[in-house]
Every structure is written in C-alpha cells, then in structure tokens.
C-alpha positions in Angstrom: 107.4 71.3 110.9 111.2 70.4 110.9 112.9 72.6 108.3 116.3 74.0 107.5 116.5 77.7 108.7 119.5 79.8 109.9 120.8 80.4 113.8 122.7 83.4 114.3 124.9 82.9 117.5 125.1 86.1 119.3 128.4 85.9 120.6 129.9 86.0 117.3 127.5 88.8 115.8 129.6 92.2 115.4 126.5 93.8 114.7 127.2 94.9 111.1 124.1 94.6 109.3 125.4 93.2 106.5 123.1 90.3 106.9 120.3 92.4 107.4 121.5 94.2 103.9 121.7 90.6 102.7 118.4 89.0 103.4 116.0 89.8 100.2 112.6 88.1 102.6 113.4 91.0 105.9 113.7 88.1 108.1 116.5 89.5 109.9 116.4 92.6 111.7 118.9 94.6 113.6 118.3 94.4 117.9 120.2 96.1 120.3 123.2 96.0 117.9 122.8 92.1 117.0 121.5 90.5 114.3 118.1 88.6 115.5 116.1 86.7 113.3 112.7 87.9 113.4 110.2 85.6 112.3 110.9 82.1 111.2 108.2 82.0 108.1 110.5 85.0 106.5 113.0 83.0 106.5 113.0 81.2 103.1 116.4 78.5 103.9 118.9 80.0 101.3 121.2 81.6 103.1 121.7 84.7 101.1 122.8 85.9 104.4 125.6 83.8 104.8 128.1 85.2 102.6 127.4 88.8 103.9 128.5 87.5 107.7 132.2 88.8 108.0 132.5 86.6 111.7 130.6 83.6 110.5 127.7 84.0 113.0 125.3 82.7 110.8 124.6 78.9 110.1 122.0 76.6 109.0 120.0 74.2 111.3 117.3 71.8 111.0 115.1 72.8 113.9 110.7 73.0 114.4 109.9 76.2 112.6 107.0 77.8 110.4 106.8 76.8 107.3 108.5 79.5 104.7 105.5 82.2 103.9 105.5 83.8 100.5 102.7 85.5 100.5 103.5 87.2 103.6 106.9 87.6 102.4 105.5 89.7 99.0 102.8 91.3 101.4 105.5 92.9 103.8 107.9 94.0 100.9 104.8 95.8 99.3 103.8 97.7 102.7 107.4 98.7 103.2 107.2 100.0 99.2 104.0 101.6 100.2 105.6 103.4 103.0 108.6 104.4 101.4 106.8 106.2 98.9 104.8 108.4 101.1 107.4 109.6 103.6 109.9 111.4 103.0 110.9 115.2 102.1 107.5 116.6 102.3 108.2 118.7 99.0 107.9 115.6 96.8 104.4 114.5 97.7 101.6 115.1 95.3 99.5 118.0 95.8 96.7 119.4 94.0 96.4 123.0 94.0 93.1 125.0 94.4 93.5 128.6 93.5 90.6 131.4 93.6 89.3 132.9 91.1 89.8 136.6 90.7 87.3 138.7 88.7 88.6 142.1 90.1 91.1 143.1 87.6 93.8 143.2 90.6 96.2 141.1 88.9 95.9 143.3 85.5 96.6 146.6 87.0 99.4 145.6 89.3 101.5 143.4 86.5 100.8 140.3 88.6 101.2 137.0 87.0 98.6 134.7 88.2 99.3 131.1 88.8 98.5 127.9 86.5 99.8 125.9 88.4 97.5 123.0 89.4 99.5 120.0 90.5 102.9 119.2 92.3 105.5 117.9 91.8 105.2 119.0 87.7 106.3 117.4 84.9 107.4 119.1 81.8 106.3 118.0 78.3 108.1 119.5 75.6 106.3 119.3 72.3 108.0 120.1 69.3 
C-alpha cells in the first residue's frame, strides 16, 4: 500500500539517537552508528522523530510500505516491559525463601536468631 512513512538519508545521520529516543512505536533502531528504520509497519507516519533530528536526516515520503500495525506495536512495547522487569541487578528479583526447620534447640542455646524471613525483596507495613 502507498503510505506516508519517513526516509532517513544516511549521509546526513550523526548517529545521535535522538530519533531513536524520539520514536514512541521503536521503529527506529540504532545500526552501526546510523539511524535505520527497522520495520515499516512500526512506523505509524507522525513524525515524532522529526523534531529530535539535529541534521535534518529525517523526512517524510509517500512510498509502497506495510500498513501501520498497532497491535504489533502494543505487543513489542509489552515484551520489552516484560523484559525490563526481569533483568537487571539480580538482588531485586523475587524470591521465596524456604528455611528448615530446626527442632534441636541449637538456636536457643547459642542466642541465635532464627530467620522469618520468607520473601524478597520485603515490604514493610507499619500498623499503628
């Protein structure tokens, strides 16, 4: 289908980013230092890229693309959510914590305090 989509002219491209930054669908990616657009049905036809292009590389075209995807849009934002909330510092995933039970006396004896704790990271509820 003919639609309007943007061209990015490599020439131009500084290889900022800030169009990357700027495009809200991830349509535009980073390559080798340039700005590449990635896949065409990311691409909605706004422009929100535009503004963020300090050499004017970016421009519109009407040219045979796929039709803007929505639904592949929202699907790709929620993997990328998905993702981002289980990598990271390995300290703040959730855990569940299995402890033995002791019948022994050990921890009486010795002044030991014995673990309650059951669950990480913990939240605090303060009840007054």
């Amino acid at each position: 289908m003919q639609r309007k989509i943007i061209h990015i002219d490599e020439e131009k491209c500084n290889g900022c980013g800030a169009c990357a930054a700027a495009c809200h669908e991830g349509a535009i990616a980073m390559v080798n230092n340039k700005a590449k657009l990635m896949r065409d049905d990311y691409c909605d036809g706004l422009g929100d890229c535009l503004p963020g292009c300090p050499t004017g590389a970016i421009t519109f075209e009407v040219r045979e693309a796929a039709a803007y995807d929505a639904g592949a849009v929202a699907a790709s934002k929620q993997a990328q959510q998905m993702s981002a909330n289980t990598c990271g510092c390995p300290g703040t995933q959730a855990k569940n914590i299995q402890h033995e039970e002791c019948d022994c006396g050990c921890h009486e004896e010795k002044f030991e305090p014995v673990s309650r704790l059951n669950q990480w990271p913990v939240q605090i509820n303060w009840c007054q």
